[in-house]
C-alpha positions as CSV (number, residue, x, y, z in Angstrom):
1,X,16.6,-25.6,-11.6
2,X,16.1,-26.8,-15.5
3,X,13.8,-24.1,-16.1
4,X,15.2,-21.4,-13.7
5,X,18.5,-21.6,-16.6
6,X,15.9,-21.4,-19.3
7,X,14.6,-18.7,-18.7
8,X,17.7,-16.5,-17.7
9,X,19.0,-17.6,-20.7
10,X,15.8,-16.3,-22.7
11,X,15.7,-12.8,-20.0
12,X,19.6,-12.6,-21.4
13,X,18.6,-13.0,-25.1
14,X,15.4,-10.4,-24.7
15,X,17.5,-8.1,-22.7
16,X,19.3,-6.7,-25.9
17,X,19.8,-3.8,-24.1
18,X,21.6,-5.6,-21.3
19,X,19.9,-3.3,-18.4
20,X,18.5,-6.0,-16.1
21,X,15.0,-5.1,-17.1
22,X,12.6,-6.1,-19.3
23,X,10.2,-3.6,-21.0
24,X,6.8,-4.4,-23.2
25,X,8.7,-3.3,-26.7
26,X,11.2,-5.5,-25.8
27,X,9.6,-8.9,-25.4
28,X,6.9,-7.8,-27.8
29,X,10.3,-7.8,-30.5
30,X,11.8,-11.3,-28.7
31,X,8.3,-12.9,-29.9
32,X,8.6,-11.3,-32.9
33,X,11.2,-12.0,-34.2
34,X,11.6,-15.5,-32.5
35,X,8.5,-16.5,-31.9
36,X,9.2,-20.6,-32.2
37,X,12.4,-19.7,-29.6
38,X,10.6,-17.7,-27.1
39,X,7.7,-19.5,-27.8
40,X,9.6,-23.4,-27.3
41,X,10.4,-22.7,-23.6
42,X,7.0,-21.2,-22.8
43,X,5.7,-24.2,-24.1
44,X,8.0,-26.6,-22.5
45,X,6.6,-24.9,-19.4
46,X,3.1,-25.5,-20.2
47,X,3.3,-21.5,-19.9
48,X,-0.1,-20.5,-22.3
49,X,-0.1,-16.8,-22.9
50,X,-1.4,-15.5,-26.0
51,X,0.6,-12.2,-26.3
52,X,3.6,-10.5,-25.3
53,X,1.1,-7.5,-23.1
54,X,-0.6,-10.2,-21.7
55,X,2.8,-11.8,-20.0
56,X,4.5,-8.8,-19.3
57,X,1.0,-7.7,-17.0
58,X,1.2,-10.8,-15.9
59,X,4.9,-10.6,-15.0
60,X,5.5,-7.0,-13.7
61,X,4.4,-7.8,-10.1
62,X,5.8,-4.2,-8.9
63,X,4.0,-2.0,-11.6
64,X,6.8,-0.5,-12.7
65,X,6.1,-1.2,-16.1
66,X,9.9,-3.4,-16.8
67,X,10.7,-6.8,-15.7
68,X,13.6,-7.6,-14.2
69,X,15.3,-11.3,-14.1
70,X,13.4,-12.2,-10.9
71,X,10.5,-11.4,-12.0
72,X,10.8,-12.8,-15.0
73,X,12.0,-15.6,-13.7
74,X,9.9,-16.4,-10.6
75,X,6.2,-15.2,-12.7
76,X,6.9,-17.5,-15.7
77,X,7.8,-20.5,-13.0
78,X,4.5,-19.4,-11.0
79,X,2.6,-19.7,-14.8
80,X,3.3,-22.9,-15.6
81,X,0.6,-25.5,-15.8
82,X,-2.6,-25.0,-15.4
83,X,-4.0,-23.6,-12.5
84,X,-4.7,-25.5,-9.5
85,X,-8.4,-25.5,-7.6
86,X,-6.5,-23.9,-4.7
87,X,-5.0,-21.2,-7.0
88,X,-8.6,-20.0,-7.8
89,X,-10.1,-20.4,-4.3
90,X,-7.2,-18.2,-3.2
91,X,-7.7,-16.1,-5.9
92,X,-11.6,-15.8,-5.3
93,X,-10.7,-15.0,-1.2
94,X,-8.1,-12.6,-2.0
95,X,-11.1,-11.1,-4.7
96,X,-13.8,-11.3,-2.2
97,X,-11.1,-9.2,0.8
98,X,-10.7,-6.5,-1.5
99,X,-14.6,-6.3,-2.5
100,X,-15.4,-6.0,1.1
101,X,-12.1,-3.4,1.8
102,X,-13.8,-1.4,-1.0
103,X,-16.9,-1.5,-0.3
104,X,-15.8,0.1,3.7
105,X,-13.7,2.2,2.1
106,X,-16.7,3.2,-0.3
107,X,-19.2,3.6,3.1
108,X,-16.4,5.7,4.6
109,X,-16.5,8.7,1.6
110,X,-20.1,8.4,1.3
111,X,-21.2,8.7,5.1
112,X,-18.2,9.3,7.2
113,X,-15.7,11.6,5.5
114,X,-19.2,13.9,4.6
115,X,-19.8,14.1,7.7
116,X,-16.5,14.9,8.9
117,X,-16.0,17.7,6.4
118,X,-19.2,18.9,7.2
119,X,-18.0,19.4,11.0
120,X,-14.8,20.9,10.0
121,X,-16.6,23.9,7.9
122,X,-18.8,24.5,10.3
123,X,-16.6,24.6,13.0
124,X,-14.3,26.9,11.1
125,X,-17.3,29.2,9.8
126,X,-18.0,29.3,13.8
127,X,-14.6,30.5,14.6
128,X,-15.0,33.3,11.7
129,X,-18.0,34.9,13.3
């Protein structure tokens, strides 16, 4: 709860524009031009990230390319310390599932989808003549 406060606190300061949302110019400015502010509760949080692109990739879980205050919040409380041996062997599964989903997917366009295509033409072509 100490750190959840922190860091709305810091989302409210960075917001400057007071949307809800976060974007890259924005906490690329905060660290700017408070770097020893921003930077004293990342490092309170034994949060290590060595540039402002590197956290907000790190904190825009939905791609949108903005950070709201939850995930603002809930990444930089998921970031702090160092990372746990479970972290990476969940990490390296969660790698390893979406080699071997690529790698069908990859089989499927090669070999399949061809093939499939392939049937389709002709069987069209067939219905021309």
């Amino acid at each position: 709860a100490k750190y959840t406060k922190q860091l709305t606190s810091l989302f409210q300061k960075i917001d400057i524009e007071q949307s809800g949302q976060l974007s890259l110019d924005e906490i690329q400015d905060a660290m700017k031009a408070d770097p020893k502010g921003a930077r004293a509760v990342f490092d309170a949080m034994e949060i290590s990230v060595e540039s402002a692109w590197e956290l907000f990739i790190l904190l825009d879980t939905d791609g949108d390319r903005t950070v709201n205050l939850g995930e603002f919040v809930e990444g930089c409380l998921l970031l702090r310390g160092n990372a746990k041996a479970s972290d990476i062997r969940l990490l390296l599964h969660e790698s390893k599932s979406t080699c071997n989903k690529l790698a069908t997917l990859e089989k499927y366009f090669e070999h399949d989808f061809l093939i499939e295509i392939q049937e389709r033409l002709a069987s069209v072509l067939a219905k021309q003549n």
